[in-house]
C-alpha positions as CSV (number, residue, x, y, z in Angstrom):
1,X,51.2,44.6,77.5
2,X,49.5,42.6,75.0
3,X,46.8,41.6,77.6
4,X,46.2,45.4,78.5
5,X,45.9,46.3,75.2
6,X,43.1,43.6,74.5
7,X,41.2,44.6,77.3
8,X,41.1,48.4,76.5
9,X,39.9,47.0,72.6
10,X,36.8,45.5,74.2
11,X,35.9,47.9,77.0
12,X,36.0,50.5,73.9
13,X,33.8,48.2,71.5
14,X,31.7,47.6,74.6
15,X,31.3,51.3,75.2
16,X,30.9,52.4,71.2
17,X,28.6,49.0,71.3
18,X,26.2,50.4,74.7
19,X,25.9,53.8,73.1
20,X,24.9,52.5,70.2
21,X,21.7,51.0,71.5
22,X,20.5,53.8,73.3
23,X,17.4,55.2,71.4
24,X,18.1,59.0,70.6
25,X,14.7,61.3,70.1
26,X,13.9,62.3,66.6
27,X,14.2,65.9,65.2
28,X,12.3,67.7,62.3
29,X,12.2,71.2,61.3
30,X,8.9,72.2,58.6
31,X,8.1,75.9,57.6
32,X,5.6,77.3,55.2
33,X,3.2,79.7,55.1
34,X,0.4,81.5,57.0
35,X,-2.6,83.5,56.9
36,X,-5.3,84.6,58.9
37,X,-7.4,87.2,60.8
38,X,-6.7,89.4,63.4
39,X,-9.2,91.0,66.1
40,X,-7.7,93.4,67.4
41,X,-10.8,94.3,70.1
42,X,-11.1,98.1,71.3
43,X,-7.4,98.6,70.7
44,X,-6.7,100.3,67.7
45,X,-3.3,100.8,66.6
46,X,-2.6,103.6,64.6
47,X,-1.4,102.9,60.6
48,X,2.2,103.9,60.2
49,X,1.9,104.2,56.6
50,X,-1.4,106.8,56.9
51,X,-1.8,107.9,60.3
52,X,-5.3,106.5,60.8
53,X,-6.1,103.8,63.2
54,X,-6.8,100.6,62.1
55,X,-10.1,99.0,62.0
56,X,-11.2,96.6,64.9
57,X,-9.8,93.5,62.0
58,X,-7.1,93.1,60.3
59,X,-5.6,90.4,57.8
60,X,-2.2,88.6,58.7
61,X,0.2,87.1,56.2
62,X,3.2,85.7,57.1
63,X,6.0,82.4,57.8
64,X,6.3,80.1,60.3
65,X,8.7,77.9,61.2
66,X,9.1,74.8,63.6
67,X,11.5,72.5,65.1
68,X,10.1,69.2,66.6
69,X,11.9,66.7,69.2
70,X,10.1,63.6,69.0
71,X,11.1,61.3,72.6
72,X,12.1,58.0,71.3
73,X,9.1,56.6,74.1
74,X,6.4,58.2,72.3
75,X,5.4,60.6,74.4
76,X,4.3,64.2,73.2
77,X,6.3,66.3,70.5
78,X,8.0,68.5,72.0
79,X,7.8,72.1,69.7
80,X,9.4,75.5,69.0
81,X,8.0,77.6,66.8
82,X,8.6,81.3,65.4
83,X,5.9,83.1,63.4
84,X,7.0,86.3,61.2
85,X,3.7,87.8,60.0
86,X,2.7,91.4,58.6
87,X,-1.2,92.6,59.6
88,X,-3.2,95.2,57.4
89,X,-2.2,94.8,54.0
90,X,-6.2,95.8,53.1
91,X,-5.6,98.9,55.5
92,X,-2.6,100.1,53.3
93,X,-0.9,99.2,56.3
94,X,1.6,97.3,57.6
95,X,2.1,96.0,61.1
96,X,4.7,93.1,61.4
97,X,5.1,91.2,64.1
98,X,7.1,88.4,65.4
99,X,6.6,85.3,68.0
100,X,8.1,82.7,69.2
101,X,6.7,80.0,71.3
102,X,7.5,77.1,73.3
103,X,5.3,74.0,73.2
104,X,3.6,70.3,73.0
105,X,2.1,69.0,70.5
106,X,-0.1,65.5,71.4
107,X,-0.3,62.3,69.0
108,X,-4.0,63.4,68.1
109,X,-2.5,66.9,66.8
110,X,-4.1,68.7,69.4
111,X,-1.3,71.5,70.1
112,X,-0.6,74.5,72.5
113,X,2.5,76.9,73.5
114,X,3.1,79.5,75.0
115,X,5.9,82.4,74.7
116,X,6.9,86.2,73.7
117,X,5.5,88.3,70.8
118,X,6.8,91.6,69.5
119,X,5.3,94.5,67.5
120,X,5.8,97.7,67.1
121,X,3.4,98.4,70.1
122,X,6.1,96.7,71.9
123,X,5.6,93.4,73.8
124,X,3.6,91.0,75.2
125,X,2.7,87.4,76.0
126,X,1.3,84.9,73.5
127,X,-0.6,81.8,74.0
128,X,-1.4,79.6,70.9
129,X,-3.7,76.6,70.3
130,X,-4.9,74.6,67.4
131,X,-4.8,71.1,66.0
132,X,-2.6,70.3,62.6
133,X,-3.9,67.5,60.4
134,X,-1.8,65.6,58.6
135,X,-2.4,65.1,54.7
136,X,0.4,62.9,52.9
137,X,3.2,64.1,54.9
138,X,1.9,67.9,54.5
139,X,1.4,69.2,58.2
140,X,-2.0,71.6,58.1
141,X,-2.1,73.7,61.1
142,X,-4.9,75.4,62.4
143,X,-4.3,77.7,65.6
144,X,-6.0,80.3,67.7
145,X,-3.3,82.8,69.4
146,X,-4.5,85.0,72.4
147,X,-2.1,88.1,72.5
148,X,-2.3,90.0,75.5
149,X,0.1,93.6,76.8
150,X,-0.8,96.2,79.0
151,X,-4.4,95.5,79.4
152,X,-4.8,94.9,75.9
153,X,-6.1,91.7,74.3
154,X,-5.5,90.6,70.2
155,X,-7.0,87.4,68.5
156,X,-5.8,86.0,66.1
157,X,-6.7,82.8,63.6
158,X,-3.9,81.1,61.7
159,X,-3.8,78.5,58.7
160,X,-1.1,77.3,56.3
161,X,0.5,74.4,55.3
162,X,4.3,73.2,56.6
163,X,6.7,70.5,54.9
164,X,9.9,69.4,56.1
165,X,12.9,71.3,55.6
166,X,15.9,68.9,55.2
167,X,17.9,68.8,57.9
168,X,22.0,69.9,57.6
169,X,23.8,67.7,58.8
């Protein structure tokens, strides 16, 4: 009995010991802000708030937020992002929107994703790329997002700044 109880003792170190040294990928959620510029092409939405249609630009404001793996080889960053923003304010208007995308971001910072988008036009498919710069731990994203439903086509460029959130755990 004593002999059995040694060997389960070190085939359970052993196990706690081999689990242990397997590397596990790193995660890291950041948020901030955003702004930017939408072009919005011949489509022209109507403005909820007055009835008229909306010039061919519009301003975005909005959040973003984003939850990185990082593969314990190296490899690419694998990324999930969702971006609230509301278009128009300079319209008296207001035309929120929401995406979320699914992603890769490379070690140069060179980033694309890909992944639904919804308005109030209803919704369609959103591609995103960009490059965020790093500046003392402060993740600067710049991004391009192609936006296309139906036959229709929006641009739109995006800026802000992200900082990691701490993590609950």
């Amino acid at each position: 009995m004593h002999y059995t109880n040694t060997v389960l003792m070190a085939v359970m170190v052993l196990a706690q010991t081999a689990g242990a040294q397997e590397p596990q990928p790193r995660v890291r959620s950041t948020a901030g802000p955003r702004l930017g510029v939408t072009y919005l092409g011949s489509y022209r939405p109507p403005n909820l708030l007055t009835g008229k249609k909306l010039s061919s630009v519009m301003t975005q404001f909005g959040w973003h937020s984003e939850q990185a793996v990082f593969p314990f080889n190296g490899g690419p960053t694998l990324v999930v992002e969702e971006a609230f923003l509301v278009g128009g304010v300079e319209q008296q208007a207001l035309v929120p929107s929401v995406t979320f995308l699914v992603g890769v971001r490379a070690r140069s910072g060179l980033e694309f994703g890909l992944g639904p988008n919804l308005a109030l036009d209803g919704a369609a498919l959103a591609f995103a790329a960009g490059k965020s710069f790093n500046l003392g731990g402060v993740s600067i994203p710049v991004d391009l997002a192609v936006v296309s439903s139906q036959g229709r086509v929006r641009t739109t460029l995006l800026l802000g700044y992200a900082v990691e959130t701490p993590n609950e755990e």
